[in-house]
N, C-alpha and C positions, 0 to 999 in steps of 0.2 A: 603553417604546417611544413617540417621538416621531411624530406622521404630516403628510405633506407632502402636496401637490400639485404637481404638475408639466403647463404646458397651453402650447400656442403659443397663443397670442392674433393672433385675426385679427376685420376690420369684419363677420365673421357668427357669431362665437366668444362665452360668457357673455361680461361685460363683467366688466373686472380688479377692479373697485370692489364690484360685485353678489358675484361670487364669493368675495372676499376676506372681505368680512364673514359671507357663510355659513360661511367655514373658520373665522370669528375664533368663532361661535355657536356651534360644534360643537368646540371644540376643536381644533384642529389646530393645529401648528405653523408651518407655514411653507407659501409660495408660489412657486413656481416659475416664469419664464418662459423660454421657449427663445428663443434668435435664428437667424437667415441673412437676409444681408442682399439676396438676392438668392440665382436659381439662374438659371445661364449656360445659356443653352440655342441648338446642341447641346453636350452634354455627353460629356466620355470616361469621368466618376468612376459606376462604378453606383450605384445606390441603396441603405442600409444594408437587409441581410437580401435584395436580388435586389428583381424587379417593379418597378412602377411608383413613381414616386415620391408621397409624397401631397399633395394638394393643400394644405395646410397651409405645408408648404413656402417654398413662393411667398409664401404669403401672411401670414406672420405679420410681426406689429407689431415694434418696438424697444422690448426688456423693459424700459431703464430709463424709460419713458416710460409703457407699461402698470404696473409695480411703483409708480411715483409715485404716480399714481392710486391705486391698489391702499392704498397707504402712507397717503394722506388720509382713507381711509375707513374705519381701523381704529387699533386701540392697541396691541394686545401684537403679530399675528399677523408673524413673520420674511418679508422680503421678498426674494428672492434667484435669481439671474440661474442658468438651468439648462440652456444655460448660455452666457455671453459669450466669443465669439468673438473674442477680445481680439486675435488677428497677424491680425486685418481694420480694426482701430481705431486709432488715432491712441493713442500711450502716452498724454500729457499731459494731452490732454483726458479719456480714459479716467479717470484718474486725478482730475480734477476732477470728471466725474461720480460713480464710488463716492462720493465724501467729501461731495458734495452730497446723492446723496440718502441717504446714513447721517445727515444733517442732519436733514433735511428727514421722516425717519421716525423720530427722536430714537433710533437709532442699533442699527438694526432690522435693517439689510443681511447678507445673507452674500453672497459674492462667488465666485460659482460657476464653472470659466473651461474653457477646452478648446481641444486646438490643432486641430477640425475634421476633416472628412475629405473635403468636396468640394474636388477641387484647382483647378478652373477658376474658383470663387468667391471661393478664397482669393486666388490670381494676380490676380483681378482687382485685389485694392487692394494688391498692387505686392509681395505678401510669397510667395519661395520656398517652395514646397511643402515638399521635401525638410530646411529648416532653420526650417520652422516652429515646431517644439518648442524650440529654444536660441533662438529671437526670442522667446517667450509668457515665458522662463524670465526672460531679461534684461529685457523690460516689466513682468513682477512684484516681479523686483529694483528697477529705477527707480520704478517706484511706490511701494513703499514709502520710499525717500526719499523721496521728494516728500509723502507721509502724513506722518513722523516727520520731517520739518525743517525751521525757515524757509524755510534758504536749503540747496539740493539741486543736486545734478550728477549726471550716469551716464555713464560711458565706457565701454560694450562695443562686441562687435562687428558688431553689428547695432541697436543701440538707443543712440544719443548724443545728449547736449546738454550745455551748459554750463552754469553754475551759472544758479540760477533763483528765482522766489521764486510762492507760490501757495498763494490760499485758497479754499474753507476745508480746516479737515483732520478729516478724521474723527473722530464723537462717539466709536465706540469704540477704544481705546487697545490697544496700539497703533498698528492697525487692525483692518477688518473682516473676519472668518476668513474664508480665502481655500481654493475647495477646486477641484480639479485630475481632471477625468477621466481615469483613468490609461488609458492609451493600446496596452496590452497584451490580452495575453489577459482581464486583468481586464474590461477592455472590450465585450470580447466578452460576459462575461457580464455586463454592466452592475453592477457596482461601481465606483463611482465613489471614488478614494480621497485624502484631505488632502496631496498632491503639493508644495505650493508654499508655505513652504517646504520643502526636504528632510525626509522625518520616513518614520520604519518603520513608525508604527502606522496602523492603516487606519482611514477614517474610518466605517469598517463602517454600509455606506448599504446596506440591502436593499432589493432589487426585487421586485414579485411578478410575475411576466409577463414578457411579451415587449417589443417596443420598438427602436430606437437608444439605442446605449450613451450613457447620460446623459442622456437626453432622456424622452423618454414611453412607459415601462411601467406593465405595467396593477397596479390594487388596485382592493380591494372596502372604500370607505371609506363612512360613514352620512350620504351630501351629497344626501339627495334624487335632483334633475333632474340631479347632475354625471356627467356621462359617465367611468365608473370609466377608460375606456383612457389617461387623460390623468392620472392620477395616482401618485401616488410613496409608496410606504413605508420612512423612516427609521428605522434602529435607532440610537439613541445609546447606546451602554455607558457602563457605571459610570467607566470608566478612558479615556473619552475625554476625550483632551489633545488641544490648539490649540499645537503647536510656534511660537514666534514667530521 
């Protein structure tokens, strides 16, 4: 069994750097960072689990920016987005970010993704609620062309452009394993499963605890001062496959 963390990062939150290398001391595998680029306020979408929403919220950074940091200050320890709100982001650029900082962490990234549940945040950067999951689906299609080829095009129907050319491309081959909060009841119970591409097998990610699906439930990991609610426990099986 592999062990994660999973934390929003905000300007009152450990810093990505400090923490990253106590995970890297202790053994852990990987780090986690959530996103939201914002929350509209007022709001119609309730809050995941009812109450208030928490101040975190509001306030947290943009992971690939904490994960960089995060990325300079250690060697082995998995960097990865928990998770990127990709039908808020720009395909292209999205897509030069992964492959940058899978660089720049000599090829360290998992690419953690999820089509969201506040609708008034996601509206905001121009992408229908209702057909958010066939736009995340068609932006992970196009990006992987644009990982695996010179020169790359996508023609769907909500994600287009014409041929193109852009570097760099990701250190790992054929890219970096890309995993997909599934959006169902599994959801509900926070499993999170390897969605993108198509594949049956589950990427069987245990949680201990409560939380937003994908986001931050709790474990009882040996990190000192880390506040157990913001952390994640990975199971990795024997027969875990990365469908490409």
């Amino acid at each position: 069994m592999e062990f994660g963390a999973s934390i929003f990062f905000t300007d009152y939150s450990i810093s990505p750097a400090y923490l990253a290398v106590a995970l890297e001391e202790r053994g852990f595998e990987s780090l986690w960072a959530a996103e939201h680029s914002h929350i509209p306020v007022p709001r119609r979408t309730p809050a995941p689990g009812g109450g208030e929403l928490a101040k975190r919220y509001y306030d947290v950074m943009d992971p690939f920016v904490t994960l960089t940091m995060a990325a300079a200050a250690t060697k082995r320890l998995k960097l990865a987005t928990g998770i990127c709100l990709v039908i808020q982001r720009d395909t292209i650029q999205t897509a030069k970010l992964v492959a940058s900082i899978d660089q720049v962490s000599g090829g360290r990234f998992l690419f953690g993704i999820g089509g969201g549940w506040n609708a008034e945040e996601i509206e905001d950067h121009g992408t229908a609620f209702p057909t958010r999951m066939k736009k995340m689906r068609e932006q992970i299609e196009a990006m992987k062309e644009i990982w695996t080829k010179s020169t790359a095009e996508y023609h769907g129907d909500l994600v287009d452009f014409p041929t193109m050319m852009t570097w760099p491309k990701p250190v790992q081959k054929p890219y970096p394993p890309v995993f997909a909060g599934d959006v169902g009841r599994c959801a509900r119970r926070h499993r999170p499963v390897e969605a993108v591409p198509r594949s049956r097998r589950s990427a069987r990610r245990c949680h201990a605890g409560g939380g937003e699906a994908g986001r931050s439930p709790a474990c009882t990991g040996p990190l000192g001062q880390f506040d157990p609610a913001n952390a994640v426990v990975r199971a990795a099986a024997p027969d875990d496959r990365r469908t490409r």
